[in-house]
Each structure stands twice: as structure tokens, then as C-alpha cells.
C-alpha positions as CSV (number, residue, x, y, z in Angstrom):
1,X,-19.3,1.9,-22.4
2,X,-19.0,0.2,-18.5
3,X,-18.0,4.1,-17.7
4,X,-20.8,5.8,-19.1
5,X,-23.6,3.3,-17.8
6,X,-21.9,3.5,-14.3
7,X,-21.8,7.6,-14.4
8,X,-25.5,7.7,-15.7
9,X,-26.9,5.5,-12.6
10,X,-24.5,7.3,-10.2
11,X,-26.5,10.0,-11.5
12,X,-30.1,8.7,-11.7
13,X,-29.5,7.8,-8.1
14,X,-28.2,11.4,-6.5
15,X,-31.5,12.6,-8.7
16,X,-34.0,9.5,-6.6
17,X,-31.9,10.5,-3.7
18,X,-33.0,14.4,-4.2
19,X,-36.5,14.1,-5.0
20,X,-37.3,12.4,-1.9
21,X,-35.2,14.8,0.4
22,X,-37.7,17.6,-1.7
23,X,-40.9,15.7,-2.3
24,X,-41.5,13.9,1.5
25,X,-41.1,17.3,3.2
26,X,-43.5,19.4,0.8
27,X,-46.4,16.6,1.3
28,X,-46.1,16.6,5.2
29,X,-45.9,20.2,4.7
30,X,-49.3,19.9,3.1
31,X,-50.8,17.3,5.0
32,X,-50.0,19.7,8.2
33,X,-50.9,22.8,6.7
34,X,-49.0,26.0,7.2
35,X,-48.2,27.8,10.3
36,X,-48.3,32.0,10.4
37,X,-44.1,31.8,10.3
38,X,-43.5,29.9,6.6
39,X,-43.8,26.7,5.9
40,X,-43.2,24.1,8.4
41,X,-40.9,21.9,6.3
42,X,-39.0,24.5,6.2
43,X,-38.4,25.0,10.4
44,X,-37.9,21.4,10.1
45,X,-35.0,21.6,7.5
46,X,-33.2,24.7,8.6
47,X,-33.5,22.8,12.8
48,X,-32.0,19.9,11.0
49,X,-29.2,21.5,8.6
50,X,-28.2,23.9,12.0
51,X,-27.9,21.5,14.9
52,X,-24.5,21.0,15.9
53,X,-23.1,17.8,17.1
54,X,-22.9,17.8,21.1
55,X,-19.2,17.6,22.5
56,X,-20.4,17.5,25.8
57,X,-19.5,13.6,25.9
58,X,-15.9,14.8,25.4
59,X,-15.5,17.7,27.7
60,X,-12.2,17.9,30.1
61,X,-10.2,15.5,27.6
62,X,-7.3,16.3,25.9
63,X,-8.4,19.0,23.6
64,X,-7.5,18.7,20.0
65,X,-5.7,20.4,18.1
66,X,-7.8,22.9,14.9
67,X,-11.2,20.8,15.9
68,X,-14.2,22.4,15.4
69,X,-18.1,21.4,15.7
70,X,-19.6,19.1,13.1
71,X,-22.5,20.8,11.4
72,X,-23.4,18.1,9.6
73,X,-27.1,18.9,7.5
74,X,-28.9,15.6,9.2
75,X,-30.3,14.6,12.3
76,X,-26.7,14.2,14.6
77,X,-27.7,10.9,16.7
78,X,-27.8,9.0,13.0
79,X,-24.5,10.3,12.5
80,X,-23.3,8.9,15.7
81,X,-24.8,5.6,15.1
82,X,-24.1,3.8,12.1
83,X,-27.1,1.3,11.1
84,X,-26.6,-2.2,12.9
85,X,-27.1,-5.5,11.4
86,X,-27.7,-4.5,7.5
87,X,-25.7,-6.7,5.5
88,X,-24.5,-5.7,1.9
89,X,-26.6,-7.7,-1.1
90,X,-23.1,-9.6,-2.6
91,X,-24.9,-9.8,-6.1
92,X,-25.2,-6.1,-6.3
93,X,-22.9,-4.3,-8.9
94,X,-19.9,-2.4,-6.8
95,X,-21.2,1.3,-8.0
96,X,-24.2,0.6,-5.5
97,X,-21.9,1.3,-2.2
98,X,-21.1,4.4,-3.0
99,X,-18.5,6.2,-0.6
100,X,-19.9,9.7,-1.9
101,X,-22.5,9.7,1.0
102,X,-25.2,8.8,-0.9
103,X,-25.9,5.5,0.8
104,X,-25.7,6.4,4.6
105,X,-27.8,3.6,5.8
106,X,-25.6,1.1,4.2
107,X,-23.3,1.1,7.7
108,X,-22.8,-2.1,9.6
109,X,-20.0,-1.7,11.9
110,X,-21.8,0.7,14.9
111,X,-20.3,2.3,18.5
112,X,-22.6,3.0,21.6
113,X,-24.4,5.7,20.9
114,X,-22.6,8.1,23.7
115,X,-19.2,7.0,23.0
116,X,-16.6,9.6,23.4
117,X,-13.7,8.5,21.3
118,X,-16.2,8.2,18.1
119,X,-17.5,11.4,18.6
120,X,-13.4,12.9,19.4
121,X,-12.5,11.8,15.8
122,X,-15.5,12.9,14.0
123,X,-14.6,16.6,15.6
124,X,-11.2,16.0,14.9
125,X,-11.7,14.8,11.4
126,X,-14.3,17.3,10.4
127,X,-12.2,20.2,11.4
128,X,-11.0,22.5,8.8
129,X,-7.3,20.8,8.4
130,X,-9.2,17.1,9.4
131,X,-11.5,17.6,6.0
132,X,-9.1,18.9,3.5
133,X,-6.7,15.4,4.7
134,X,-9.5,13.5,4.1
135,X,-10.6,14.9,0.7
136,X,-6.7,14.8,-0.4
137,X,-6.6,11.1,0.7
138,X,-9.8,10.1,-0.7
139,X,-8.5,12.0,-4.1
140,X,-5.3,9.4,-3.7
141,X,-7.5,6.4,-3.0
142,X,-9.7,7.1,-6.9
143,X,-7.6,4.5,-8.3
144,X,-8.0,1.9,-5.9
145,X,-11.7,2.5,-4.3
146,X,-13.6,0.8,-7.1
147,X,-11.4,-2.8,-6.9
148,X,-11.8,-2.5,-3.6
149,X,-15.2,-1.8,-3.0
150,X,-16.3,-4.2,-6.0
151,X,-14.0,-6.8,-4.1
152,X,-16.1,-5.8,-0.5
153,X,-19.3,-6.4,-1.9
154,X,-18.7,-10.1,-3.8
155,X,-17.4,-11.2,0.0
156,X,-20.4,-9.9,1.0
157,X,-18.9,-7.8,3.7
158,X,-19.8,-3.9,5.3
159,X,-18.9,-1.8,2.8
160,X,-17.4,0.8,5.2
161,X,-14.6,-2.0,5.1
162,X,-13.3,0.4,1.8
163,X,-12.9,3.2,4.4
164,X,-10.0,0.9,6.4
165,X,-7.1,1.9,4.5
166,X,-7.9,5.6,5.2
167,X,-6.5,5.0,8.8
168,X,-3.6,2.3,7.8
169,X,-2.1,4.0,5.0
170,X,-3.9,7.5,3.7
171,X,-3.6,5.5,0.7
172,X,-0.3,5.8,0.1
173,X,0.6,2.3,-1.9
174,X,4.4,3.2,-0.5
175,X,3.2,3.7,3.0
176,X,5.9,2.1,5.4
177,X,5.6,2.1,9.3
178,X,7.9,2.7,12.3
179,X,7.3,-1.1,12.6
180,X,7.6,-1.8,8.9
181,X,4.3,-2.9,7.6
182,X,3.7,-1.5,4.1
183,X,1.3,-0.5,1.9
184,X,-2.7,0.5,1.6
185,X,-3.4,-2.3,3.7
186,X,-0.1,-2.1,5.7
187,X,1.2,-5.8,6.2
188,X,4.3,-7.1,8.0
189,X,6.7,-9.0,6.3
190,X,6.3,-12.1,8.9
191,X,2.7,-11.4,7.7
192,X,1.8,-12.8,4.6
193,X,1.9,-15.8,2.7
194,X,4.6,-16.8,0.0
195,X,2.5,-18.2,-1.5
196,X,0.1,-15.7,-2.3
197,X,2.4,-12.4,-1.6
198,X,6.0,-12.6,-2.4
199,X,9.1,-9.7,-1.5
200,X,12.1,-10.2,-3.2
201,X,14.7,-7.9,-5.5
202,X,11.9,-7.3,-8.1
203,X,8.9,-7.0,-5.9
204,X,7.2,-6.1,-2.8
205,X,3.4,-7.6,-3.0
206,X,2.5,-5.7,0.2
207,X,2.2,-2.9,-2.1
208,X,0.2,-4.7,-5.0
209,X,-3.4,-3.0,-4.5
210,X,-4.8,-6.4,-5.6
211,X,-3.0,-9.3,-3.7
212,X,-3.0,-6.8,-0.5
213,X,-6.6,-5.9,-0.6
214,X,-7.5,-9.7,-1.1
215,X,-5.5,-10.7,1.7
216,X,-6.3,-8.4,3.7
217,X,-10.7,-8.7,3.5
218,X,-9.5,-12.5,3.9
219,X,-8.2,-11.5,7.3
220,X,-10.7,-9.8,8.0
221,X,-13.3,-12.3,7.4
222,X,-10.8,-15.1,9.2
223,X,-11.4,-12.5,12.4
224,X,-15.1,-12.1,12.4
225,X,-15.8,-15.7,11.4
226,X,-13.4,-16.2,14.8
227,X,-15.1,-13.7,16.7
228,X,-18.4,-13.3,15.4
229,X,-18.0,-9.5,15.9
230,X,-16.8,-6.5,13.7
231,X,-15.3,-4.6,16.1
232,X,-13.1,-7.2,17.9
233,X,-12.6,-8.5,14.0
234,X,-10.9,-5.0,13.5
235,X,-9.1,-5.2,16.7
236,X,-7.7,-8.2,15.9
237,X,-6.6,-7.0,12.7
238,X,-4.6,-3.9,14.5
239,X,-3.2,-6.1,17.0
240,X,-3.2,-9.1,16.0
241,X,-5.7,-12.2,16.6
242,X,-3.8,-13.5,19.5
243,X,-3.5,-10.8,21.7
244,X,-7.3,-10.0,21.1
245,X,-8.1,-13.8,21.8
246,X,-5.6,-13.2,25.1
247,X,-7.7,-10.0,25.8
248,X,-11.3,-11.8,25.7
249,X,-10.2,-15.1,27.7
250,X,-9.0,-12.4,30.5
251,X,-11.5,-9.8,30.3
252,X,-14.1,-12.9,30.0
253,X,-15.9,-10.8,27.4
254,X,-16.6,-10.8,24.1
255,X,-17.5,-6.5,23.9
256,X,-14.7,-4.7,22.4
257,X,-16.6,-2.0,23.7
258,X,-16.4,-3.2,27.0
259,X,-12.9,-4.7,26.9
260,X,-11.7,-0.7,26.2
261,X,-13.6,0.8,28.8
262,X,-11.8,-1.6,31.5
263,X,-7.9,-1.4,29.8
264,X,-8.1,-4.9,28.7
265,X,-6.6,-4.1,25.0
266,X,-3.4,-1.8,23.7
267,X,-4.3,2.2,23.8
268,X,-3.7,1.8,20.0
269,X,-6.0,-0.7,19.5
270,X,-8.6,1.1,22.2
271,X,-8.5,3.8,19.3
272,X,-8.3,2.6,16.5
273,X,-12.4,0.6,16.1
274,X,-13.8,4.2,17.3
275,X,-11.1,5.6,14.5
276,X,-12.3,3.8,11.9
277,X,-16.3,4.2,12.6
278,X,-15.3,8.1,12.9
279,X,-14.3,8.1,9.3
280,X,-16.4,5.5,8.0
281,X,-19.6,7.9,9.7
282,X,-18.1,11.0,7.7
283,X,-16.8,10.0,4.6
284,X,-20.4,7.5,4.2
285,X,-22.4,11.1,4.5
286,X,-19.5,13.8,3.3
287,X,-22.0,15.6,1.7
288,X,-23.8,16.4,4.8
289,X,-20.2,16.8,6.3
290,X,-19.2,19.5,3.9
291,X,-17.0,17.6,2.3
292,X,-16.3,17.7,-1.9
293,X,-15.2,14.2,-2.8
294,X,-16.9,14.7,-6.4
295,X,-17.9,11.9,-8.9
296,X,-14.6,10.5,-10.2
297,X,-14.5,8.1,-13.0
298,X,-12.2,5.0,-11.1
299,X,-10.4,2.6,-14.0
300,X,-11.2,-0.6,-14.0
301,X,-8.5,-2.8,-14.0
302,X,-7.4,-6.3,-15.3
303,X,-4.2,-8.3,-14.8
304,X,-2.5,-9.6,-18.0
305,X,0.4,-12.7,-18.4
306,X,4.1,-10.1,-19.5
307,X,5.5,-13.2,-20.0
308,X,9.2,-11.7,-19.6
309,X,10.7,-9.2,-18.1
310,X,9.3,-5.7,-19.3
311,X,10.7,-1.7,-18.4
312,X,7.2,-0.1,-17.8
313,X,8.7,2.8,-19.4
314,X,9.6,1.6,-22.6
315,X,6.4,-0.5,-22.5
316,X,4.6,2.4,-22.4
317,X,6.4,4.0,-25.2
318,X,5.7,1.4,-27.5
319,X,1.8,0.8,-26.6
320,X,1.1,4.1,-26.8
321,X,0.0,3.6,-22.8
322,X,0.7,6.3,-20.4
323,X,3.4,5.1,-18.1
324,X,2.1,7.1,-15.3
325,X,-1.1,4.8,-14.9
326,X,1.2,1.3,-15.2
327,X,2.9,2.9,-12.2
328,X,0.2,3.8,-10.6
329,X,-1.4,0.5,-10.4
330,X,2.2,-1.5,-10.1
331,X,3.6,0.2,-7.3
332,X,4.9,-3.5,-5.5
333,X,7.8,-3.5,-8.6
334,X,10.7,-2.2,-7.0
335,X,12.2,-0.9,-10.5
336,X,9.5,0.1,-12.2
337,X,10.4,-3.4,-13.6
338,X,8.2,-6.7,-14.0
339,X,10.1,-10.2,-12.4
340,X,11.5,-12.7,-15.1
341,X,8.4,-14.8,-14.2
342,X,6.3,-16.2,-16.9
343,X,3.2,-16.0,-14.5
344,X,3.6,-12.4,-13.5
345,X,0.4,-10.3,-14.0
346,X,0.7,-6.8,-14.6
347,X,-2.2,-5.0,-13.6
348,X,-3.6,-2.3,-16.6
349,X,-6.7,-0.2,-17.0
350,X,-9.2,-2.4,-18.9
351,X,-9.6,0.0,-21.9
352,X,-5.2,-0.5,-22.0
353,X,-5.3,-4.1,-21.8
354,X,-4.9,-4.9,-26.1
355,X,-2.5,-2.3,-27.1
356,X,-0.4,-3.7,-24.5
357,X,-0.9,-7.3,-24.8
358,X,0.2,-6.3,-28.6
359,X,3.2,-4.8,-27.7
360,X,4.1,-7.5,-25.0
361,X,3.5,-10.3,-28.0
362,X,6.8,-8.7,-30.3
363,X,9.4,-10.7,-30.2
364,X,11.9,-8.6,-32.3
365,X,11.6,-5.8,-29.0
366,X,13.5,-6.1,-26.0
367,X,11.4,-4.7,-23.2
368,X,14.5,-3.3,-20.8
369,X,17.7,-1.5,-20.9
370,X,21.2,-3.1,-20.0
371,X,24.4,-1.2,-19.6
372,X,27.9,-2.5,-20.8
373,X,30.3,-3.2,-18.1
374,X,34.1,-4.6,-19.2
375,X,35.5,-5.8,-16.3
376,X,38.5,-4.2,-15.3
377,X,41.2,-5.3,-12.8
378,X,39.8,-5.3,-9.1
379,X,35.8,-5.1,-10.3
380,X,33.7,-7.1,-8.1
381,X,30.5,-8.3,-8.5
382,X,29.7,-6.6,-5.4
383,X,30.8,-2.8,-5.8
384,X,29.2,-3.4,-9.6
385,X,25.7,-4.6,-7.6
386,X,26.6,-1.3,-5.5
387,X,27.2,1.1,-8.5
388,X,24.1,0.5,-10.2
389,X,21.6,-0.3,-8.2
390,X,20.9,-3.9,-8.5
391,X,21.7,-7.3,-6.6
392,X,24.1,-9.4,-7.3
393,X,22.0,-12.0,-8.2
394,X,20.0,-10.1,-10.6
395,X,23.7,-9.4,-12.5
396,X,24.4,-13.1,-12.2
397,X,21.4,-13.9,-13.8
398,X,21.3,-12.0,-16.5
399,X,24.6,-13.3,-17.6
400,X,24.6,-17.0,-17.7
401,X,27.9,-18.9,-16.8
402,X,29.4,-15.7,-15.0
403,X,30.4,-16.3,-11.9
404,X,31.0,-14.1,-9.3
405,X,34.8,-15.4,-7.8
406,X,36.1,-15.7,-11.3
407,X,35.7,-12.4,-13.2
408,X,37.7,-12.1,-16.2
409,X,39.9,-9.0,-17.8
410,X,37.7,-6.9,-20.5
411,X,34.7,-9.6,-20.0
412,X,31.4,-7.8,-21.0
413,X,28.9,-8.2,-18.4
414,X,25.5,-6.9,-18.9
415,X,24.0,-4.8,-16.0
416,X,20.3,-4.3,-15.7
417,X,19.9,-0.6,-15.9
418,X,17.1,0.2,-13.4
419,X,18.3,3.2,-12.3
420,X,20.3,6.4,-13.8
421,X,23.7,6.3,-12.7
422,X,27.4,7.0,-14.5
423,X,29.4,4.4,-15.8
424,X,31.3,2.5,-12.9
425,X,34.6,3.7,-12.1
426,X,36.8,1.6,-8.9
427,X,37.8,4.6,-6.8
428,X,41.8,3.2,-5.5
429,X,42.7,2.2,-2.4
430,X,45.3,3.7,-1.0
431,X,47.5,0.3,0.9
432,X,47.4,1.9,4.6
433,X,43.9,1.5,4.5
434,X,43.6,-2.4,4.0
435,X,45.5,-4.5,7.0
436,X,46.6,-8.0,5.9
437,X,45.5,-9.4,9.1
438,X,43.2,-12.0,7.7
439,X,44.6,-15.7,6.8
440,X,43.2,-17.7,3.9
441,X,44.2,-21.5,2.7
442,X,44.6,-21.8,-1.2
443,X,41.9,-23.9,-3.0
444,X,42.8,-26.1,-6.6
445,X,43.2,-23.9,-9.4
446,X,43.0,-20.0,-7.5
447,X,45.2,-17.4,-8.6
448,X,46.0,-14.2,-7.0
449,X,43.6,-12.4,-9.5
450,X,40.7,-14.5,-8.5
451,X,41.2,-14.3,-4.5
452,X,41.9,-10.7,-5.3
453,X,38.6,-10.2,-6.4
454,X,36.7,-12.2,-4.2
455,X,38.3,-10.2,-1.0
456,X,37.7,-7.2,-3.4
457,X,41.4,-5.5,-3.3
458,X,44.0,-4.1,-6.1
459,X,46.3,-7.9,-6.9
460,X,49.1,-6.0,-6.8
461,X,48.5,-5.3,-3.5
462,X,47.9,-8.8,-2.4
463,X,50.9,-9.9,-4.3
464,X,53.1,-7.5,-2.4
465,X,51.5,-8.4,1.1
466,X,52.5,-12.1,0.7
467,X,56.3,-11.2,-0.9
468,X,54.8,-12.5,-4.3
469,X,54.7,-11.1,-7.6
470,X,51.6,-11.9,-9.9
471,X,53.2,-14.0,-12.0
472,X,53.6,-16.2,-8.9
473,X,52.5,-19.8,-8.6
474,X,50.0,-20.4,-5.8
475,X,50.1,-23.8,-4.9
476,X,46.8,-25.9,-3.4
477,X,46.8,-25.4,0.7
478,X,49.0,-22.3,0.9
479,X,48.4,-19.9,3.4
480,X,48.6,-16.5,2.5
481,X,47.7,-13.4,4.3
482,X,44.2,-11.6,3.0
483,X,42.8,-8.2,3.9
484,X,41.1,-7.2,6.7
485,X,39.3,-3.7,5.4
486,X,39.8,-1.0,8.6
487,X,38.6,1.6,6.7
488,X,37.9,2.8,3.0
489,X,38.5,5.3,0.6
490,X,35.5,4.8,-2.0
């Protein structure tokens, strides 16, 4: 029902939104009267919809590659310069900031009217290639775009904010840089709170659409309550808040447009405010830009308790839920796999939420695969880990009491199965590639079948190294030679 009203006022709007671009024409038309060429709303519309954008500012720079003229259909200087100083209303419902360029004067982030790195990336961005990379990215950002803009406009912050993770990520969830931040919002490891965020074997919350985008509009409102400024805020969130706080103390100023012009801040960080006011200028007007981001239905999502450790794939199967969207808006889980913690949330499409709830609430279901492992001589808890996928820990864990120096013969050990893979076979050794050279003092109650497995080589092997048999008795304090690995055969 949410769906329908939202589509019907998204409409009802584009029809306000075309009856004034008509009706205010035709009754200064009127008003004017008519000269002996046609109507002069029509010279007015047709000067508007054909005046290029001026790349004069630009001229002897770098040229770019496939960039062509803007042609937007509206006045170019507006273009240029986004609206200062009009804050969002926080009460208003999310679908009121739209991103289809139906709400152009909704801008508060703004560039000097002449500057040349803005108007480079609008040409750049609204060549041929530049607009087809922004549809396809907007078209990868549906999913996301209606949390995030709903979760923009309750902080009360610009809207264009929902533009940001254009230029961090393309909205890729996955996204990982040469410097290893990851996902939409692109986050560090040393980044982020434990609290809030966590990255362990199950999870990377860097790539949780949710926690990231509340963390990361909590950044950003950390930077502009610092800064009092937008575009040192966004700085300061490419670079970091101390080396922009560095940058202001030395340039004595607090213009990010003026910091730039003199050197005082990273060439990365010098383009990336212009970057993002580029694309928030475009994609806040695509229409006029030529470009077709239509009217997608986003989900709406909620987060609901698993409660244990659930396969998203049979989860799906037996809600009746298409997988594809759990994956979709659970990237973080490593596995496609939810933690074995009680106070995980899974996030679901809304309409989702009970036939999944229902499924999570069966108790006679498991909710993940295991394979069957009988340990063999010379298995290790670390080439099994290997094999299939999973950490050591996760194998410990899901067999309580095993431990990892004391496997025993034809034990069972249950392995989560989290990936496709064969069962595990130990590849041998051949003895000239393992050199004895290593020294190790006996502890209480070892055998050569345990050591043997903790330094992961064949007991017979060991045995013979040392002039022992494996029926030997290894007293408490011997020294006996252990394997130095030179190279493998695996």
C-alpha cells in the first residue's frame, strides 16, 4: 500500500512540476503578446533547451577523454550553482528528495560560480560514456537510495549527501580500494567503531548498507558541526579531519575553495568537493541532462532478530523469499551466512519480513549445511580450515570439546559448509621435502600422534626422524627433533 501511495505522489508531483513549466510560459506569452516570428515563449524555450554550457573556463587543461558539451534544457549558470543555504525540512517523508531531477532547487552544497574543476566533471560526466556510467550506477544504487535518502532527510542534512556514494563506491556494496576501505560508503578498517561496526570470519559491517550509511552521515555531521562548512566537511571526510584541521590552521582559512586554489590540501582531495557537486548538479536535474534514471519502485527494508545461525539460501527456500534480494541487502555476510549471534539483524524487504520471521521461528529446521569429516591420520585442523573454506575457529566451534592439538582417529568433526568444495583428501608428503631441523621439549601426556599433528606431518615420519617407532614411549621433557617445512608437495 506504502508503494502505491509513494508512486501516485511521485507522479502528482512530475504532473505540478509540468503544468508550471507549460502554464507560466503561455501567460507571459499572453501578457507580452505575440511577435511576427511565433510565439515568444517559444524563442524563450528553444534559447533555453539549446544553450550549451561554456568550457571556456577550462580551456588549455588536460583535455578529457569522450567529453562533450552539456546541453542541458535550463538556463546553464543554475546548473553551475547549486542553491546555497536551503536546508531540507527533516519532517518531510523521504520520497520528497527525489534524485530524479525533479527537485533541482533542493541543492545546498554550492562551488563558485566560475570554477573550473566543477564545470571539467559535469563535461566529463555528461559525455556519452560519463552518462551511460552514471545511469548503470544509479540502476545499482535502487536498492539502497530510498534508506539512504529517508535516513538524509531525518538528520536533516543536503540531500545531495545520497549522491556521495556515486564517487566512493559506484555503489558497489563490495567495493574495496587500493588502500582497503570498503563498501558504498568506503570505510577503513582502523575506521570504524566495534562497537557499532564489527569485521570478523562471519562479517564485514563496512559493507552493511545500513550501519555504513549511519556511520558514515554521522561523520559527516561530526565534520560540519567541526567546521561549520560543507565543503571542508566533505574534505575532511576524503582525507581525513586531521589533515583538513592541519590544512586550515596553515592556510589560516576556513574556504576549501580557497585552500585548493593555493595547494594547501591533497590533489585528491582538491577534486574530489568539485567531484561530488559535479554529480550531485547532474544527477539532481538528469532530466534536463539527458539522462533516463526512470521511476523505480526502491524496497523498503526492515531488520529482523535470526536468532541463530541461518544459510540465506536455504532460508529462502523455505520462506518462499527470493534469495537474490537477502543477498542483495546482506552483502557484509562473508558466507552468505548470518553470525551465531542472538542479536544479529538481518536486513529484509518489509513486505518479506513475516514469511521469514515464520520460517526463522521452526525449531525442527536446521538453517545451514555441515559436511562430515572423519579424521584420518595426519588431518589438521588447519589444512581442514584450508580445504573448505572456513577458520579454524569457526570448526572449533561448532564442535564443542574438540580441540585442535588432540585430533582423534575416525572422530567425526562437523565442518560448516559455506562453500562448494570435494571431500578433503591429505595429499602425502614425500620425506625430502620436510627437514627435521626444528627442536621441541615433550610436555605431560603428548604422544607422537598428537605432536604429529600439531607440526602437521605423517607420524611415521616423525617417529623415524627421532629413531622411534610409534609404539614408543615419550617421556615428559624429551627433546626430539620436529620439522622444519622447506618446501611442500600439496
Amino acid at each position: 500500500m506504502g508503494r502505491h501511495l509513494l508512486r501516485r505522489k511521485n507522479l502528482i508531483r512530475r504532473i505540478r512540476e509540468a503544468f508550471r513549466l507549460v502554464t507560466f510560459p503561455l501567460l507571459f506569452a499572453f501578457l507580452c503578446g505575440f511577435q511576427s516570428s511565433g510565439p515568444l515563449f517559444a524563442q524563450v524555450s528553444l534559447a533555453a533547451i539549446s544553450a550549451p554550457v561554456e568550457l571556456s573556463a577550462i580551456a588549455g587543461e588536460v583535455p578529457l577523454p569522450n567529453a562533450t558539451t552539456a546541453t542541458p534544457r535550463e538556463e546553464n549558470t543554475e546548473m553551475l550553482r547549486p542553491v546555497r543555504g536551503k536546508q531540507p525540512d527533516p519532517s518531510a517523508e523521504p520520497g520528497s528528495f527525489s534524485w530524479h531531477g525533479s527537485a533541482p532547487d533542493l541543492l545546498v552544497i554550492s562551488a563558485p560560480a566560475e570554477n573550473a574543476l566543477v564545470r571539467r566533471y559535469i563535461a566529463q560526466y555528461t559525455s556519452p560514456a560519463g552518462k551511460k556510467w552514471l545511469e548503470a550506477v544509479m540502476k545499482r544504487g535502487e536498492p539502497y537510495l530510498a534508506h539512504i535518502r529517508a535516513s538524509i532527510a531525518g538528520r536533516g542534512l543536503p540531500p545531495e549527501l545520497a549522491y556521495l556514494p556515486v564517487i566512493e563506491s559506484a555503489f558497489l556494496p563490495g567495493a574495496l580500494s587500493k588502500s582497503g576501505a570498503s563498501g558504498l560508503w568506503q570505510f577503513m578498517k582502523n575506521s570504524i567503531s566495534p562497537a557499532t561496526m564489527k569485521i570478523d570470519d562471519w562479517r564485514d559491517d563496512r559493507r552493511d548498507f545500513w550501519k555504513s550509511t549511519d556511520a558514515a552521515l554521522r561523520k559527516l555531521e561530526e565534520n560540519h558541526r567541526y567546521f561549520g562548512d560543507w565543503p571542508l566537511a566533505l574534505a575532511a571526510y576524503n582525507a581525513g579531519l586531521g589533515a583538513v584541521k592541519r590544512a586550515v590552521e596553515t592556510g589560516k582559512s576556513k574556504d576549501y575553495w580557497d585552500l585548493s586554489a593555493r595547494g594547501k590540501l591533497k590533489t585528491e582531495t582538491i577534486h574530489y568537493v568539485p567531484k561530488f557537486i559535479a554529480v550531485a548538479t547532474i544527477l539532481s536535474r538528469s532530466e534536463s541532462y539527458g539522462l533516463d534514471l526512470g521511476w523505480p519502485e526502491s524496497p523498503d527494508w526492515t531488520r529482523i532478530k535470526t536468532g541463530r545461525t541461518a544459510d540465506l539460501g536455504l532460508l529462502a527456500e523455505l520462506s518462499g523469499v527470493d534469495v537474490a534480494a537477502l543477498r542483495l541487502g546482506n552483502a557484509e555476510l562473508r558466507y552468505g551466512v548470518t553470525p551465531p549471534d542472538a542479536d544479529y539483524l538481518l536486513k529484509v524487504p518489509i513486505a518479506d519480513a513475516p514469511a521469514l520471521q515464520t520460517a526463522l521461528a521452526r525449531k525442527d529446521v536446521q538453517f545451514i549445511r555441515y559436511y562430515f569429516h572423519a579424521v584420518r591420520s595426519g588431518d589438521t585442523l588447519s589444512a581442514l580450515s584450508r580445504h573448505y573454506g572456513v577458520s579454524v575457529d569457526l570448526i572449533t566451534r561448532s564442535n564443542p570439546g574438540l580441540s585442535a592439538r588432540y585430533l582423534k582417529i575416525g572422530a567425526r568433526i562437523l565442518v560448516p559448509a559455506l562453500k562448494e568444495v570435494g571431500p578433503y583428501v591429505r595429499a602425502p608428503r614425500e620425506a625430502s621435502s620436510i627437514a627435521f631441523e626444528g627442536l621441541y621439549t615433550v610436555k605431560k601426556g603428548e604422544t607422537l600422534w598428537s605432536i604429529a599433528l600439531g607440526f602437521d606431518v605423517d607420524p611415521e615420519l616423525l617417529a623415524e626422524a627421532n629413531g622411534m617407532d610409534l609404539s614408543s614411549i615419550l617421556r615428559e621433557g624429551r627433546v626430539i627433533k620436529t620439522p622444519i617445512i622447506k618446501s611442500e608437495t600439496l
